[in-house]
N, C-alpha and C positions, 0 to 999 in steps of 0.2 A: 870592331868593325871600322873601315876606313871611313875618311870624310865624303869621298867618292862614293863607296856603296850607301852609305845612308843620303846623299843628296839624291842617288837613281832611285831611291826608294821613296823621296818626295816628290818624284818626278823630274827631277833637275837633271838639264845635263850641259856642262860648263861648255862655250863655244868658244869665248877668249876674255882671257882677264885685259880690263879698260888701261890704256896707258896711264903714267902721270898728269899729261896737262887734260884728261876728259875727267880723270877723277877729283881735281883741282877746282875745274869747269864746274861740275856737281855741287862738291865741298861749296864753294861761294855762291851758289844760287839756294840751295837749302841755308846753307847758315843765315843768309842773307832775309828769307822769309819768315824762318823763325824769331828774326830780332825785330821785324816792322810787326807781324803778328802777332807777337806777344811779348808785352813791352814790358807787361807788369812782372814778367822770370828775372827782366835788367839782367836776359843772357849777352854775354861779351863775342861779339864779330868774331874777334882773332883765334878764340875759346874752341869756340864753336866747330871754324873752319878749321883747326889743328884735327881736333877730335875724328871731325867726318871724311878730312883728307886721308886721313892715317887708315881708313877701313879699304879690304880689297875690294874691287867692283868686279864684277862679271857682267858678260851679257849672255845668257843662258836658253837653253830649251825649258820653257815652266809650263806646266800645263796652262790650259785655256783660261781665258778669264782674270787670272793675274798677272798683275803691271810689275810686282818685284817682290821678293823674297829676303829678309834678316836671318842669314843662318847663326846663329849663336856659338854653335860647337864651334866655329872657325873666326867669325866676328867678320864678315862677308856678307855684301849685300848683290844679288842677282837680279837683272833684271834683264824680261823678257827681252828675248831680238828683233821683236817688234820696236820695241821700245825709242818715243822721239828724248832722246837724253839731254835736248834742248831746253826743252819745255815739259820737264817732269810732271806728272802726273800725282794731284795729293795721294794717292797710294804709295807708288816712291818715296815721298816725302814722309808718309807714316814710317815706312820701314825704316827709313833713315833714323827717326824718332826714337824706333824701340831698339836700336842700335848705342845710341846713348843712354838709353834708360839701361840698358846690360851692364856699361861703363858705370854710369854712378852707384847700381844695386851690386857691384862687385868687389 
């Protein structure tokens, strides 16, 4: 099954994958929060921001109610086209999470 039919099957349906400098934008506001909020990981700025820049972004059709989606099969994080990608939303922000948590359990 392609990544497309099993994303229509989650409900997903891709609108446009994020340029470089939005997913950049991302990358340094997430890395960014993870190292002031959690000091005792002694996660590294640069580390971090390599890792979460390197993932594809979308902004996607997601059903109701969710801010963003970690698809694992692809290593793509999607978020809603509601979505303020200024001011992420800690849901965002988890998904972002369990995106590196696939990196280090693999």
């Amino acid at each position: 099954m392609s990544i497309e039919s099993e994303l229509r099957r989650e409900g997903i349906v891709v609108i446009k994958q994020l340029n470089t400098h939005k997913v950049n934008s991302i990358a340094a506001k997430i890395a960014k929060k993870l190292v002031i909020n959690f000091p005792e990981q002694n996660f590294s700025y640069p580390e971090l921001f390599e890792k979460i820049s390197g993932l594809n972004m979308y902004l996607a059709k997601i059903p109701n109610g969710i801010a963003a989606k970690y698809f694992y099969k692809n290593s793509s994080i999607y978020f809603a086209e509601n979505s303020d990608l200024e001011n992420l939303s800690e849901v965002a922000i988890h998904e972002c999470i369990h995106a590196l948590q696939s990196e280090v359990n693999s």
